[in-house]
N, C-alpha and C positions, 0 to 999 in steps of 0.2 A: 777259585776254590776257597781262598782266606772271607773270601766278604761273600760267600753262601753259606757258609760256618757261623760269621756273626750275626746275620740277618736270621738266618732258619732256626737259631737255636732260641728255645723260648725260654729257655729254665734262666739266661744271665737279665737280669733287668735293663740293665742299660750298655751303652761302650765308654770304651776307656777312651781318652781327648789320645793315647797312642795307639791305640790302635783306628781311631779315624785320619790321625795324622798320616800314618802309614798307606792309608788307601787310598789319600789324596797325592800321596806322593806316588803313586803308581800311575794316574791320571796323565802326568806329563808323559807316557811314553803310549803310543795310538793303538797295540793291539792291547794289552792290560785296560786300558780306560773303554776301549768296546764289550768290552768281557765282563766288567762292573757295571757298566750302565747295563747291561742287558739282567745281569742279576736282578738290580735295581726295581727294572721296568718287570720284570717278571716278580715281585715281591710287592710291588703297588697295583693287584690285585684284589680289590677287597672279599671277592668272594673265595679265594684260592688261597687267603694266605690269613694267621691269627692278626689280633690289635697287637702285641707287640712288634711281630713281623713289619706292619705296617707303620707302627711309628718306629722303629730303625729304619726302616728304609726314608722316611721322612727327614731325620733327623742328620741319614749320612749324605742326602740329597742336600740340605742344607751347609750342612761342613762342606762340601764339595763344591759349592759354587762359591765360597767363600775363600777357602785354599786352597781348592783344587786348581788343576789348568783350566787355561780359557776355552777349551773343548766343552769343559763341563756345564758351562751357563750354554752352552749350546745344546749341548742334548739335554739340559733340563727345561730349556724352551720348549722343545717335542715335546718334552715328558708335560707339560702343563693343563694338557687335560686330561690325564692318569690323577694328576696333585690336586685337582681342583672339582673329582669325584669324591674324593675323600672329604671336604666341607660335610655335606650331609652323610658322613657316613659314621653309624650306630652301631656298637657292637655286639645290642641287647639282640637287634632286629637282623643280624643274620640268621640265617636259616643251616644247622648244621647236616 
């Protein structure tokens, strides 16, 4: 619920290094880090969700395999070609 609240809200610019600390801290325990990475993957999107949806979700995909648990470079491995549709991806040239 906490990391669908920072990701979907669009009105804050960016996150705070505590509150990504805290949802990397969550990652060390296996139902919480299932529940985040799912938010995740359903926020890397590009047609379903705004540019800054998708750069938070970028950015907390990065903190996460940095401090998160070693779960996290694993489900960011899957997530690799969700990360790597976003290279060409235009935010002029969505279709709203």
């Amino acid at each position: 619920k906490k990391i669908g609240g920072l990701l979907y809200n669009d009105q804050t610019d960016g996150l705070a290094s505590k509150e990504l600390n805290s949802i990397a801290a969550l990652t060390f325990n296996p139902k919480p880090a299932e529940e985040i990475f799912k938010v995740i993957t359903a926020c890397l999107d590009p047609q379903q969700n705004t540019w800054q949806t998708l750069l938070k979700a970028v950015i907390v995909t990065d903190h996460l395999v940095k401090y998160g648990a070693e779960r996290c470079v694993d489900h960011c491995w899957n997530m690799m070609r969700r990360i790597e549709v976003l290279v060409d991806y235009n935010s002029a040239a969505v279709k709203t």
